[in-house]
C-alpha angles and dihedrals in degrees: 000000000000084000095049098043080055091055095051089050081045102051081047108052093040085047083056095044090052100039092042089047088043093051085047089057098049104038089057086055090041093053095043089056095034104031092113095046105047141020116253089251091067096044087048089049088043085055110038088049088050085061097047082051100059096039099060083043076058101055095044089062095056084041096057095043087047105101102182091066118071117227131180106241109006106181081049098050083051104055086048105048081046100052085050090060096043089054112041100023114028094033099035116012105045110042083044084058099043090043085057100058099039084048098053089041090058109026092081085056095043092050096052091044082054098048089043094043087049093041090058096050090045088057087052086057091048087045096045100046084050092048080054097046090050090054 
């Protein structure tokens, strides 16, 4: 009993550690995009309620291919619970997440490729106004 009951704890903390990792991720692609139009409390609250979305898509979809449970209506319990998914997790969580780390992996390269690409024209124009005065 002790095991199982440590594998529940277990199930939990690591389920906190992902979603809370996960609404971290997309709330730093949705504030970048929304920042303008909306405070960070609302972006966190947007985000936080698209997880608990999908989630519950999620579990309906346990729910429905558990067969030692009975549920009213089980096709339709599963596309739900599909359609959930599909929305909130597979069309808005995940490539937010995945757009914030390889945002934050890249950002530091793509700045320094800017300020070196604008540096050099900024030297043709130096180059350019002396080569007039010259002339």
């Amino acid at each position: 009993m002790e095991t199982e009951n440590l594998k529940n704890w277990g199930a939990l903390i690591a389920f906190v550690v992902l979603a809370a990792i996960s609404c971290w991720a997309t709330e730093h692609s949705f504030h970048l995009l929304l920042n303008k139009f909306m405070p960070d409390a609302f972006v966190w609250g947007l985000t936080i309620a698209f997880f608990i979305v999908a989630s519950y898509g999620t579990k309906l979809i346990v729910d429905a291919l558990n067969k030692d449970i009975w549920i009213d209506h089980r096709r339709r319990t599963f596309w739900i619970g599909t359609v959930l998914l599909l929305v909130f997790w597979l069309l808005m969580s995940m490539p937010t997440n995945t757009h914030t780390f390889f945002y934050n992996h890249d950002i530091g390269n793509k700045v320094q490729e800017d300020l070196a690409t604008t540096s050099a024209y900024l030297e043709q124009i130096k180059n350019r106004q002396n080569v007039a005065q010259l002339q």
